[in-house]
Predicted model as a PDB file, atoms N, CA, C, CB and O in Angstrom, pLDDT in the B-factor column:
MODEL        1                                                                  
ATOM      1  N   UNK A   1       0.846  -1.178   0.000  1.00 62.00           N  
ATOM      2  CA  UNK A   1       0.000   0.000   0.000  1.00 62.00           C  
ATOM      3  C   UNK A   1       0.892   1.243   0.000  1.00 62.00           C  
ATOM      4  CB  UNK A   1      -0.963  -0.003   1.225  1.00 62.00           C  
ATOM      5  O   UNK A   1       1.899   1.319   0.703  1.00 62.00           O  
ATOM      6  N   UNK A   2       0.506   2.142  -0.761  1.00 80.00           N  
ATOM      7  CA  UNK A   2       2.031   3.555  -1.084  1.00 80.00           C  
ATOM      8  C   UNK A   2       1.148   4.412   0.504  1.00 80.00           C  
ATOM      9  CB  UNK A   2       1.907   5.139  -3.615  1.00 80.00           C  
ATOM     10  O   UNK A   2       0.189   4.530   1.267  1.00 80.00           O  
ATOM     11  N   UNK A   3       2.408   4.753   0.091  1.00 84.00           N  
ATOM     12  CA  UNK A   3       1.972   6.040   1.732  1.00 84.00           C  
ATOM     13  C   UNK A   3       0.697   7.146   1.300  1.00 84.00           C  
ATOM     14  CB  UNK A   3       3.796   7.502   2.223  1.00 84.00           C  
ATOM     15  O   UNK A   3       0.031   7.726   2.157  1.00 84.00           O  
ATOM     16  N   UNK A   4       0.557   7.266   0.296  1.00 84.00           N  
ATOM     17  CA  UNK A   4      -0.495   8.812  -0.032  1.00 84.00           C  
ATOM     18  C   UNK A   4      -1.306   7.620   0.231  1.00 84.00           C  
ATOM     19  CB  UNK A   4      -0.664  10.019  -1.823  1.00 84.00           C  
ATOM     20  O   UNK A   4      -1.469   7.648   1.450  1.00 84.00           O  
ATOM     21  N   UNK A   5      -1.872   6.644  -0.210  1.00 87.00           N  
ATOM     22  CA  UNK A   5      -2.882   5.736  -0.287  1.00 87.00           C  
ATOM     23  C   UNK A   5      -3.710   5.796   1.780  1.00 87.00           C  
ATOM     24  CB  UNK A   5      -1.917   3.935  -0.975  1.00 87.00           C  
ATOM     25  O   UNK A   5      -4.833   6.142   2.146  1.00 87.00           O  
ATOM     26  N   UNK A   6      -2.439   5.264   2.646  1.00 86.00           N  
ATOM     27  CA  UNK A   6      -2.250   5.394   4.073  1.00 86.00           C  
ATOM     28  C   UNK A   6      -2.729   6.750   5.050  1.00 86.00           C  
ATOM     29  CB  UNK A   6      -0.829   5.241   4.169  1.00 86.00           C  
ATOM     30  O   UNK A   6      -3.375   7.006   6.067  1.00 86.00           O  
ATOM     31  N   UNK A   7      -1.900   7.434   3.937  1.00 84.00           N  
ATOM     32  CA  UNK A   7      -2.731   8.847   4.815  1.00 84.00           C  
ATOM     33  C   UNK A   7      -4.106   9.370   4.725  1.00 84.00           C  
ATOM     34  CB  UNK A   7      -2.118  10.113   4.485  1.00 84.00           C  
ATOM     35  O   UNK A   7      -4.787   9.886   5.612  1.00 84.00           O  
ATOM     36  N   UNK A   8      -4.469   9.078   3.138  1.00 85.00           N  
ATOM     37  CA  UNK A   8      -5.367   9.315   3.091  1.00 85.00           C  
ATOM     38  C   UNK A   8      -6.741   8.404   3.846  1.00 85.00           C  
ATOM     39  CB  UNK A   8      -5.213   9.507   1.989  1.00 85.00           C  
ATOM     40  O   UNK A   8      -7.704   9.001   4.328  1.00 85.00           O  
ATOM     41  N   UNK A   9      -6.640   7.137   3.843  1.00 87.00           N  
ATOM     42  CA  UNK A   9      -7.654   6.561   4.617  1.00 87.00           C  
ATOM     43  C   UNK A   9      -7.408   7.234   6.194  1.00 87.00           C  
ATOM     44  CB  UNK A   9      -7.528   4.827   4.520  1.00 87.00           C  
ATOM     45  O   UNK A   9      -8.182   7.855   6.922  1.00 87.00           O  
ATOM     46  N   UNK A  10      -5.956   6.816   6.379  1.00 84.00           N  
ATOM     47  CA  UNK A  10      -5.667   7.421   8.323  1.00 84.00           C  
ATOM     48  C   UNK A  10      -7.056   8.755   8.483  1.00 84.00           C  
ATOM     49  CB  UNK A  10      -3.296   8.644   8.627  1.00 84.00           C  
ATOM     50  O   UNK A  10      -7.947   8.713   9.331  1.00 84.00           O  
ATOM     51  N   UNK A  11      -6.842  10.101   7.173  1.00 81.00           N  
ATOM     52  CA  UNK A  11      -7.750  10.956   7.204  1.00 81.00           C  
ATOM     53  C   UNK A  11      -9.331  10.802   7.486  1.00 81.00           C  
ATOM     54  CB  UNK A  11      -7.554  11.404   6.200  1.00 81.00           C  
ATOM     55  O   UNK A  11     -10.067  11.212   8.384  1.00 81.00           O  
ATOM     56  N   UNK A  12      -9.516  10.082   6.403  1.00 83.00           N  
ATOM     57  CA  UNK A  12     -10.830   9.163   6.204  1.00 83.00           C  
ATOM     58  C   UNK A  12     -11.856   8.998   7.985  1.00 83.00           C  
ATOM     59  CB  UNK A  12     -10.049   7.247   5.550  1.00 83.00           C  
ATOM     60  O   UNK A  12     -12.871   9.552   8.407  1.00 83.00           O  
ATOM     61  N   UNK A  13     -10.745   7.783   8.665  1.00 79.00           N  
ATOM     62  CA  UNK A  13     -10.878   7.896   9.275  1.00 79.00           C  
ATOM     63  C   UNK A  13     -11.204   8.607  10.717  1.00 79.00           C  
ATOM     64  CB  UNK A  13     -10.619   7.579   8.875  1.00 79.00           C  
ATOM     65  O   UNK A  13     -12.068   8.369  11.560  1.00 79.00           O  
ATOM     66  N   UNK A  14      -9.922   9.795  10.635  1.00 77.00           N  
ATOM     67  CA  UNK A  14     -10.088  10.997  11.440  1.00 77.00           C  
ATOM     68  C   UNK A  14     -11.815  11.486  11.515  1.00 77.00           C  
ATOM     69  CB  UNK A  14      -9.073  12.219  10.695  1.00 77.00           C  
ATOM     70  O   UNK A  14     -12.500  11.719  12.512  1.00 77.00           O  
ATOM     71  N   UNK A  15     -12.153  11.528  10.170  1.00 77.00           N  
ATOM     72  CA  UNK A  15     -13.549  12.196   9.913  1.00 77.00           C  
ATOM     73  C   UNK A  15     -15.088  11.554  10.845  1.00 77.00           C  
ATOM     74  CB  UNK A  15     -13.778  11.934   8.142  1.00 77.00           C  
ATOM     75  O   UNK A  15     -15.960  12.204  11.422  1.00 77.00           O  
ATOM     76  N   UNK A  16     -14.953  10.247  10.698  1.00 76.00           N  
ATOM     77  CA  UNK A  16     -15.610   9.636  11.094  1.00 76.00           C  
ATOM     78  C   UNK A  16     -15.866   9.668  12.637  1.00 76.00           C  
ATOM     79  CB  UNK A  16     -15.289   8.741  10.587  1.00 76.00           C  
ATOM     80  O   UNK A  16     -14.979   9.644  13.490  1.00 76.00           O  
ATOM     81  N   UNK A  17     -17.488   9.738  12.916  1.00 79.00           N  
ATOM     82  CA  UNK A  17     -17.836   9.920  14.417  1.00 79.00           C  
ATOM     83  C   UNK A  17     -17.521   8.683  14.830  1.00 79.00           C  
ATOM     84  CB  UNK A  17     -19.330  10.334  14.829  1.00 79.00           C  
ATOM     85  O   UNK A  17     -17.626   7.692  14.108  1.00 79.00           O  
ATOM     86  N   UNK A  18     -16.967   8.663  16.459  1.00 77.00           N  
ATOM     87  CA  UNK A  18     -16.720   8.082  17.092  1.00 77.00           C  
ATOM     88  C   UNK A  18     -18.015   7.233  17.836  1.00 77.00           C  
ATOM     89  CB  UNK A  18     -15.940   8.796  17.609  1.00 77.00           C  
ATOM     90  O   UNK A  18     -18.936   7.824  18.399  1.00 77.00           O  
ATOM     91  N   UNK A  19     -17.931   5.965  17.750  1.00 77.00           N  
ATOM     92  CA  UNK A  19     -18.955   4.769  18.269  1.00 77.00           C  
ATOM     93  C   UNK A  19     -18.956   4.950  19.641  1.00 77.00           C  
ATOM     94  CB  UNK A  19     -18.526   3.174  17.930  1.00 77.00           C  
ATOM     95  O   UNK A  19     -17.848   5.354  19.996  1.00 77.00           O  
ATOM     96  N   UNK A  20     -19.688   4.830  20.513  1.00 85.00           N  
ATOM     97  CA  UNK A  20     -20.039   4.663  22.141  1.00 85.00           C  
ATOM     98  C   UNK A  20     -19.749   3.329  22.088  1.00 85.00           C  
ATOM     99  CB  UNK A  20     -21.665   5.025  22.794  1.00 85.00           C  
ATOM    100  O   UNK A  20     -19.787   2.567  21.122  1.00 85.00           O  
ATOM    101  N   UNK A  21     -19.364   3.064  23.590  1.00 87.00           N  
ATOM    102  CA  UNK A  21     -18.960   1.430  24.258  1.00 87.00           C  
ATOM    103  C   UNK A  21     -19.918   0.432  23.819  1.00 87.00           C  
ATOM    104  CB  UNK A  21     -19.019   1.312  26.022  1.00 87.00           C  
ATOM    105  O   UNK A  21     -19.662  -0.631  23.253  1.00 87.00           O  
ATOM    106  N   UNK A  22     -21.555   1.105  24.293  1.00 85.00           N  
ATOM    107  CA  UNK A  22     -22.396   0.268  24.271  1.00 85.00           C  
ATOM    108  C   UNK A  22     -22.815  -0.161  22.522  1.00 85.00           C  
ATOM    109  CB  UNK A  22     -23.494   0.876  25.197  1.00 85.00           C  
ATOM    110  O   UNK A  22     -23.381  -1.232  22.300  1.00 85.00           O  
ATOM    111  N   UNK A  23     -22.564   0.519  21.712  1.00 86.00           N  
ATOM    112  CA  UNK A  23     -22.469   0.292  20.441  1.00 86.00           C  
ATOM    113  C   UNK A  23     -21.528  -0.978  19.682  1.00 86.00           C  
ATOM    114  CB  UNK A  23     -22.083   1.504  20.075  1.00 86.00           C  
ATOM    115  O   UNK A  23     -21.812  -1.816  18.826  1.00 86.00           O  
ATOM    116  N   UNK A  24     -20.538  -0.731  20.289  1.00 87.00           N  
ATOM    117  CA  UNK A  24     -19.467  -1.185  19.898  1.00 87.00           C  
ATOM    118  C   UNK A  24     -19.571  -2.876  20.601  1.00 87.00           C  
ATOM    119  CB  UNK A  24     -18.232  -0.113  20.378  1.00 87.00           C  
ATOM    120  O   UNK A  24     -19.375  -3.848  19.872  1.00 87.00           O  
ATOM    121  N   UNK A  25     -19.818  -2.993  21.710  1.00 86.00           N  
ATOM    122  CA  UNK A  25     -20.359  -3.903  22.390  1.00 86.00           C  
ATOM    123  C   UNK A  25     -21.120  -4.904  21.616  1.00 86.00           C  
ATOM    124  CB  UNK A  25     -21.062  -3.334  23.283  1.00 86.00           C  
ATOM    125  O   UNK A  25     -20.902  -6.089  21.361  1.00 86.00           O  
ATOM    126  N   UNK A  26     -22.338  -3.866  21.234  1.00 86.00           N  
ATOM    127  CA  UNK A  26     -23.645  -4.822  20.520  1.00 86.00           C  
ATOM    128  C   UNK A  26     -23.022  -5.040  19.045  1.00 86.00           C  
ATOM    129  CB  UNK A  26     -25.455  -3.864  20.399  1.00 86.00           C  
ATOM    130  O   UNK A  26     -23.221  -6.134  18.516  1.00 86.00           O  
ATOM    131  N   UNK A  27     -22.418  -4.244  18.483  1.00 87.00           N  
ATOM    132  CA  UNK A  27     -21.345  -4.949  16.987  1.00 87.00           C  
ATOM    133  C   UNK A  27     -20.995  -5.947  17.282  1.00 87.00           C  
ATOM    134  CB  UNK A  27     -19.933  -4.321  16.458  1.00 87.00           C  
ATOM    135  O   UNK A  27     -21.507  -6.968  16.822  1.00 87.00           O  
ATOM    136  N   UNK A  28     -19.618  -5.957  18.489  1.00 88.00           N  
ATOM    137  CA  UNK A  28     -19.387  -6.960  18.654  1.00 88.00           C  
ATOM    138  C   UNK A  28     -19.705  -8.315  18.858  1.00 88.00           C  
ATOM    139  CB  UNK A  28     -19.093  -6.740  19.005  1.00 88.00           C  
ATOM    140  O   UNK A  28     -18.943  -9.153  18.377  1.00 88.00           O  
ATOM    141  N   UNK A  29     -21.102  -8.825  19.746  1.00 86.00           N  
ATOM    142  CA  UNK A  29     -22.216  -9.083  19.874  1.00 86.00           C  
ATOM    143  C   UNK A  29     -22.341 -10.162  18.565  1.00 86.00           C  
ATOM    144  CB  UNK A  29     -23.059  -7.786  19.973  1.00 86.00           C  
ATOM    145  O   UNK A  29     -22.107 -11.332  18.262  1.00 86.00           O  
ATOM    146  N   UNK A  30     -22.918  -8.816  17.985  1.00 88.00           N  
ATOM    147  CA  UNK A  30     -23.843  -9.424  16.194  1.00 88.00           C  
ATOM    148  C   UNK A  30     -22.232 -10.114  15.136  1.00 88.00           C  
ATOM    149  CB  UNK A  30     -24.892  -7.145  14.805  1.00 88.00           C  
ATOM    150  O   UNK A  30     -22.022 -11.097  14.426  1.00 88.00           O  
ATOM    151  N   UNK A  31     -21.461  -8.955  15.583  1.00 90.00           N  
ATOM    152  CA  UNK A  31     -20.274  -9.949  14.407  1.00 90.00           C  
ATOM    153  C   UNK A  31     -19.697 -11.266  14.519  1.00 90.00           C  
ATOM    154  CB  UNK A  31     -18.944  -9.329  14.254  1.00 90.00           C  
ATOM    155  O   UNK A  31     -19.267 -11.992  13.623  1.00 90.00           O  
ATOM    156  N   UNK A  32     -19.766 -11.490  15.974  1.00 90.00           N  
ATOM    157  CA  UNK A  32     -19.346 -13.029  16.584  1.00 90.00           C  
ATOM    158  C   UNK A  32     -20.137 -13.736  16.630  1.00 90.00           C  
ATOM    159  CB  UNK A  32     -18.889 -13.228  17.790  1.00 90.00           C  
ATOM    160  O   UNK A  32     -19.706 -14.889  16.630  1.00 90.00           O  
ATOM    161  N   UNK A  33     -21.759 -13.618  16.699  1.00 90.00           N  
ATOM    162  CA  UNK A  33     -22.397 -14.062  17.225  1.00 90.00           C  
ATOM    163  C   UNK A  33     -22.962 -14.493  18.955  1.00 90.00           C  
ATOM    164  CB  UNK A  33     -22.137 -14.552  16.574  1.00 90.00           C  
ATOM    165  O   UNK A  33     -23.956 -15.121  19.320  1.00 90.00           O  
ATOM    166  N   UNK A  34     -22.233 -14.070  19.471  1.00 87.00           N  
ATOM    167  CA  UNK A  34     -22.265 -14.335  21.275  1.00 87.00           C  
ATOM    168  C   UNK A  34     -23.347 -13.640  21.709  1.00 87.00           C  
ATOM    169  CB  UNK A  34     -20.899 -13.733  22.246  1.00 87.00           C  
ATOM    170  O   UNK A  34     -23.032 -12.792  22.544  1.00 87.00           O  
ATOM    171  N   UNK A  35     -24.432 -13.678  21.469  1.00 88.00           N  
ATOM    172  CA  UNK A  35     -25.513 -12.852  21.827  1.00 88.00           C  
ATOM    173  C   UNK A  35     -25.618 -13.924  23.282  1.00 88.00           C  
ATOM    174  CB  UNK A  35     -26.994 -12.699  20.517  1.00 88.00           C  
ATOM    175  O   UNK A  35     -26.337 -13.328  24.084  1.00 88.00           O  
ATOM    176  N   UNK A  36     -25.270 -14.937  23.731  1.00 90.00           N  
ATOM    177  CA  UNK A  36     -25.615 -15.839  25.163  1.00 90.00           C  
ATOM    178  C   UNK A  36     -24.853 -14.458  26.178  1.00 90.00           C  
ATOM    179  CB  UNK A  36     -24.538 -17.936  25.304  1.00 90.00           C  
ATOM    180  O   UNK A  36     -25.080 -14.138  27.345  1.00 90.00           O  
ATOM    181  N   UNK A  37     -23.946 -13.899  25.210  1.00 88.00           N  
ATOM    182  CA  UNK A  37     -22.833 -12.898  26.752  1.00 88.00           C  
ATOM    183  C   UNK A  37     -24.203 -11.950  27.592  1.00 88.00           C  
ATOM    184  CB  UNK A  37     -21.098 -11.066  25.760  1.00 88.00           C  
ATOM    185  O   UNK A  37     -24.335 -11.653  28.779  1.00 88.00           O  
ATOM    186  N   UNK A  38     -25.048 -11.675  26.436  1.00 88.00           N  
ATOM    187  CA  UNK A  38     -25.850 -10.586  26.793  1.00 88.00           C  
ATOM    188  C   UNK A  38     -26.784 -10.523  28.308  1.00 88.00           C  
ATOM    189  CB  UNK A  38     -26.749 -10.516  25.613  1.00 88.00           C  
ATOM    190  O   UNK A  38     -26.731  -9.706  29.228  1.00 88.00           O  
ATOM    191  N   UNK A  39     -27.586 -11.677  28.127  1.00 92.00           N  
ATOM    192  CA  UNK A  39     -27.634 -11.820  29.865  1.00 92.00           C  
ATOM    193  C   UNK A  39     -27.022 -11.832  30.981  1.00 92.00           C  
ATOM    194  CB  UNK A  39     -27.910 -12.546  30.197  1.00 92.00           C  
ATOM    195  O   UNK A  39     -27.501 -11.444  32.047  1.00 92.00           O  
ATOM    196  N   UNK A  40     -25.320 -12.522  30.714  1.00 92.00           N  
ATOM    197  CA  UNK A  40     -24.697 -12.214  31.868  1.00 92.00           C  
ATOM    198  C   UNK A  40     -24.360 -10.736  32.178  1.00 92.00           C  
ATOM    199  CB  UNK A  40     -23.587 -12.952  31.879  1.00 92.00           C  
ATOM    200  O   UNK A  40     -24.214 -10.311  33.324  1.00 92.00           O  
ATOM    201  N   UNK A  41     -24.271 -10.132  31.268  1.00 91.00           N  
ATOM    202  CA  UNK A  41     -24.081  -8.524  31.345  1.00 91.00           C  
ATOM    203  C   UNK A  41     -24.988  -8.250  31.693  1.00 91.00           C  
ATOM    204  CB  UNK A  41     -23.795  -7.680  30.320  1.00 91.00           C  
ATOM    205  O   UNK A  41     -24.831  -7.347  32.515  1.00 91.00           O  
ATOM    206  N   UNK A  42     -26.118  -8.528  31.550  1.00 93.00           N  
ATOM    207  CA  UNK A  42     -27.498  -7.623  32.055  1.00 93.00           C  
ATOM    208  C   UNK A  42     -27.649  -7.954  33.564  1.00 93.00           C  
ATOM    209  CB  UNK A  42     -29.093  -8.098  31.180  1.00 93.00           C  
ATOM    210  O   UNK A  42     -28.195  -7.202  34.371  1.00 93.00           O  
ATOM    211  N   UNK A  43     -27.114  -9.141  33.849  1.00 95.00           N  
ATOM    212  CA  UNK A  43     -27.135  -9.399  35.536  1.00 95.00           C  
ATOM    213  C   UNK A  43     -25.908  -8.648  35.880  1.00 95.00           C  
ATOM    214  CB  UNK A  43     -27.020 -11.163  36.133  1.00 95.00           C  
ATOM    215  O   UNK A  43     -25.998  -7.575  36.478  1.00 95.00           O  
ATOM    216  N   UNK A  44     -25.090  -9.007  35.635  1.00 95.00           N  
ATOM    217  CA  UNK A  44     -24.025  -8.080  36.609  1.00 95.00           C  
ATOM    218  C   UNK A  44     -24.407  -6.120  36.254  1.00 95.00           C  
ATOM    219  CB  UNK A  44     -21.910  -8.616  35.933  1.00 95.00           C  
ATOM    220  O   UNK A  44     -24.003  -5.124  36.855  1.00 95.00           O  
ATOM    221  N   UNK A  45     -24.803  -6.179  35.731  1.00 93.00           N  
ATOM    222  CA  UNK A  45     -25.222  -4.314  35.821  1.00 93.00           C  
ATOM    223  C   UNK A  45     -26.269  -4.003  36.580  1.00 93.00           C  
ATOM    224  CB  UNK A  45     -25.702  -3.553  34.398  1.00 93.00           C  
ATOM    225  O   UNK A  45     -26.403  -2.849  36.987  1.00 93.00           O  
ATOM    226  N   UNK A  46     -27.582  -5.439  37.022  1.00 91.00           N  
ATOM    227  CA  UNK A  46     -28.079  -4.974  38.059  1.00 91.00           C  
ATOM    228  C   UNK A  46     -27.700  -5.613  39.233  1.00 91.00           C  
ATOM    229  CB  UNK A  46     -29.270  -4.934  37.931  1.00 91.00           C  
ATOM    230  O   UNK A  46     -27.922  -5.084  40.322  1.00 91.00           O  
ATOM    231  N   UNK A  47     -27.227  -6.545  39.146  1.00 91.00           N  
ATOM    232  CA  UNK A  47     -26.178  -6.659  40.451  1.00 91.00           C  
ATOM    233  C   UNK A  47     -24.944  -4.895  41.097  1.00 91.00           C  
ATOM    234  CB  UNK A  47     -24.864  -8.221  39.682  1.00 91.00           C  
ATOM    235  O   UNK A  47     -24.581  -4.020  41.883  1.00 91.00           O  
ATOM    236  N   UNK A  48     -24.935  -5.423  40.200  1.00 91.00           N  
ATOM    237  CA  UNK A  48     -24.110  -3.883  40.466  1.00 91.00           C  
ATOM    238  C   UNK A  48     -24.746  -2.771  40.903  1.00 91.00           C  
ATOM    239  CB  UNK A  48     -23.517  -3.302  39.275  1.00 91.00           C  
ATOM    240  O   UNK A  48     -24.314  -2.240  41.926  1.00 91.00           O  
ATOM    241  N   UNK A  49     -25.823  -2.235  40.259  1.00 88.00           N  
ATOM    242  CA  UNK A  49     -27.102  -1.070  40.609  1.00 88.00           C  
ATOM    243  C   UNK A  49     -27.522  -1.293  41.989  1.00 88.00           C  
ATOM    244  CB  UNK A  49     -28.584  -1.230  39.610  1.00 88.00           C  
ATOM    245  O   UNK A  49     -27.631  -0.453  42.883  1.00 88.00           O  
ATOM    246  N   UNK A  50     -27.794  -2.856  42.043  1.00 83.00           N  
ATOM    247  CA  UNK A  50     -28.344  -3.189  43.583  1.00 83.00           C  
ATOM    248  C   UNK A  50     -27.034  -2.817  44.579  1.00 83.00           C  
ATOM    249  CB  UNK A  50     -28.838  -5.074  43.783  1.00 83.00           C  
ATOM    250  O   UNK A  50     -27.363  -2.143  45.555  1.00 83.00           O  
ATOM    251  N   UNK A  51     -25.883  -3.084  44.506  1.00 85.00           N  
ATOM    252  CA  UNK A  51     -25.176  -2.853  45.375  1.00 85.00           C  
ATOM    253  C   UNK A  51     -24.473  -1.155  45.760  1.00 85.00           C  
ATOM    254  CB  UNK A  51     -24.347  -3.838  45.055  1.00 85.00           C  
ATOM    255  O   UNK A  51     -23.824  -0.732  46.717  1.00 85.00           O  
ATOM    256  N   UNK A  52     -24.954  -0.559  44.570  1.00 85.00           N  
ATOM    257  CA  UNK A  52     -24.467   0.903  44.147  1.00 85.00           C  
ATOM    258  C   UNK A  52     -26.043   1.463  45.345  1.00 85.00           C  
ATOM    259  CB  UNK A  52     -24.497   1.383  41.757  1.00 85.00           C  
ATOM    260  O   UNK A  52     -25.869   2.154  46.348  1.00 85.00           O  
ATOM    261  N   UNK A  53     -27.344   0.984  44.916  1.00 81.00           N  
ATOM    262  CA  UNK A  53     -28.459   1.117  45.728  1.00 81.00           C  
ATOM    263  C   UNK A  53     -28.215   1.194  47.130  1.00 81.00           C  
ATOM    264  CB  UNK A  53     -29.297   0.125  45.500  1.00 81.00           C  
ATOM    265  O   UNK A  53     -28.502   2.133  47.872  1.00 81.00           O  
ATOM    266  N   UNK A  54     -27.560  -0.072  47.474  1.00 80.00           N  
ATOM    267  CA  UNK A  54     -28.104  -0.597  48.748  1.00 80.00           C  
ATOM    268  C   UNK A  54     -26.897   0.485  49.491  1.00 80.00           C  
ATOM    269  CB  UNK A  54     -28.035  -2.611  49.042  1.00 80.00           C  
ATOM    270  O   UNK A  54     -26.349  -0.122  50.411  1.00 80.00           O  
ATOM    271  N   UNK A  55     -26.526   1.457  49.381  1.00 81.00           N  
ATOM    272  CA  UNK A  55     -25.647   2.527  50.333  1.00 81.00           C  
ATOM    273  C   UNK A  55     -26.609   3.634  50.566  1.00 81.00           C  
ATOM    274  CB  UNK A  55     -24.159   3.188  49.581  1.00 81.00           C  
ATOM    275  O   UNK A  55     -26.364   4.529  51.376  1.00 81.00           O  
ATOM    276  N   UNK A  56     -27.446   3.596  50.028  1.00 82.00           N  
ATOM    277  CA  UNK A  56     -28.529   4.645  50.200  1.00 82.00           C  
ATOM    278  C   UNK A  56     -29.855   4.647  50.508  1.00 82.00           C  
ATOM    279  CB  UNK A  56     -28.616   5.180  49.322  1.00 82.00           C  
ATOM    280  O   UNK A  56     -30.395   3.541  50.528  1.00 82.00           O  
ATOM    281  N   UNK A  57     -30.498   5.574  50.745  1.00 81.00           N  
ATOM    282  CA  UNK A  57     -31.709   5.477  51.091  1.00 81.00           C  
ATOM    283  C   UNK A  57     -32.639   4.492  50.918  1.00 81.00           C  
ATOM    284  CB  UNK A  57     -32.102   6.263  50.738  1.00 81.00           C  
ATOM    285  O   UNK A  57     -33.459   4.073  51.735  1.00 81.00           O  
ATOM    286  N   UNK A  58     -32.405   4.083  49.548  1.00 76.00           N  
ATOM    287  CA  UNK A  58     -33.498   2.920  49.200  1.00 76.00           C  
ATOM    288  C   UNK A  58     -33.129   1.730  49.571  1.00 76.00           C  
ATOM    289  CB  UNK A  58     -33.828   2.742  47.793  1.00 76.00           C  
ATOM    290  O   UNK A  58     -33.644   0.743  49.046  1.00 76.00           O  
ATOM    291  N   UNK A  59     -32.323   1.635  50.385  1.00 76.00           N  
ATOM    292  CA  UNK A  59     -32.015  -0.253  50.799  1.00 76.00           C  
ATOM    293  C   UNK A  59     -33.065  -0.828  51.549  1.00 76.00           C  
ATOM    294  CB  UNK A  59     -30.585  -0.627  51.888  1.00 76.00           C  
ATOM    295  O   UNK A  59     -33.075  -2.058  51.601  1.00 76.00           O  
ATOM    296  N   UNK A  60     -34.192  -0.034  52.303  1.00 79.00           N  
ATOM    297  CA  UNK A  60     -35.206  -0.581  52.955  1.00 79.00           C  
ATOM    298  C   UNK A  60     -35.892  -1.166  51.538  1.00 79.00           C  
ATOM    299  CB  UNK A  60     -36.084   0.522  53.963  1.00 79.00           C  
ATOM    300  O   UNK A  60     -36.195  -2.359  51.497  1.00 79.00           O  
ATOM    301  N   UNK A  61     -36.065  -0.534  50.692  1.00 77.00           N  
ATOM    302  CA  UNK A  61     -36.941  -1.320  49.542  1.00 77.00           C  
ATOM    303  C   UNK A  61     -36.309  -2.673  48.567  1.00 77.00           C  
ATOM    304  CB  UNK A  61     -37.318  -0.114  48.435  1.00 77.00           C  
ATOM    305  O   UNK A  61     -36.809  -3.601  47.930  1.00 77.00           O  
ATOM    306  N   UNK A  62     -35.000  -2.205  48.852  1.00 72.00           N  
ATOM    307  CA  UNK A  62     -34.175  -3.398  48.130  1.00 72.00           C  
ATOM    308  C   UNK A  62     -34.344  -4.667  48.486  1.00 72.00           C  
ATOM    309  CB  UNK A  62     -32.832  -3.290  48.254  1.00 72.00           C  
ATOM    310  O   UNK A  62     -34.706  -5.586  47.751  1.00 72.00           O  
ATOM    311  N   UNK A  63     -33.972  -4.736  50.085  1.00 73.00           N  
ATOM    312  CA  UNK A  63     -33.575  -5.934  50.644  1.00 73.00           C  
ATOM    313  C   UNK A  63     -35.021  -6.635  50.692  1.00 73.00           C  
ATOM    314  CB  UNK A  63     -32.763  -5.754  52.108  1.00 73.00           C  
ATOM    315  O   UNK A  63     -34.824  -7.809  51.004  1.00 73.00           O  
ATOM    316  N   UNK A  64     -36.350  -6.402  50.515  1.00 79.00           N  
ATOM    317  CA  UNK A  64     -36.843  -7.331  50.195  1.00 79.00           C  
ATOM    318  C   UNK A  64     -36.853  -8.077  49.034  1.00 79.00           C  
ATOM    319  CB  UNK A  64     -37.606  -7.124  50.431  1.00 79.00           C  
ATOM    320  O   UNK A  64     -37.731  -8.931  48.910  1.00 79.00           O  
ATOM    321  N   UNK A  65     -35.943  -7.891  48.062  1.00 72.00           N  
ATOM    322  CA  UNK A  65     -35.617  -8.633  46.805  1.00 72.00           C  
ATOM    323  C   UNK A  65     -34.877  -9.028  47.054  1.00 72.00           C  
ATOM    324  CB  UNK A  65     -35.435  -8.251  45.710  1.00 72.00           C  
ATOM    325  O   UNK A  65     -34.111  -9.174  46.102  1.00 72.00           O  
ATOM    326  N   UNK A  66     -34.473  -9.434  48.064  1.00 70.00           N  
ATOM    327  CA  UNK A  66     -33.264 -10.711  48.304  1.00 70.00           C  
ATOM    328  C   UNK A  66     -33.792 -11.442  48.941  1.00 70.00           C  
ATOM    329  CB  UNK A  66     -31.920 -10.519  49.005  1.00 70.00           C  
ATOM    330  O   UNK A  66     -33.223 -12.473  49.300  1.00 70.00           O  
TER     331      UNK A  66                                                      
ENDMDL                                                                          
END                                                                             
């Protein structure tokens, strides 16, 4: 590939908006096929929420979901 060829895509690129995580994620996702990952991610983010929760006010409402 000659170098004008290189810079010019490198440019190309420059131009182009930048993808969010969660985007890039669900590409990833659809291009592999691993759509099974998707539930475990969806539990550990409310695992996580619950434990981000339970420091605050609302832990009286939480802990009856355990």
């Amino acid at each position: 590939m000659s170098e004008d060829k290189k810079k010019a895509e490198f440019k190309l690129e420059l131009g182009k908006k930048r993808s969010g995580l969660a985007s890039e994620f669900l590409a990833f996702l659809a291009s592999n096929k691993k759509w099974w990952l998707l539930p475990i991610l969806v539990v550990f983010l409310l695992l996580g929420a619950f434990l981000l929760l339970s420091s605050t006010g609302l832990a009286p409402l939480i802990y009856p979901l355990f």
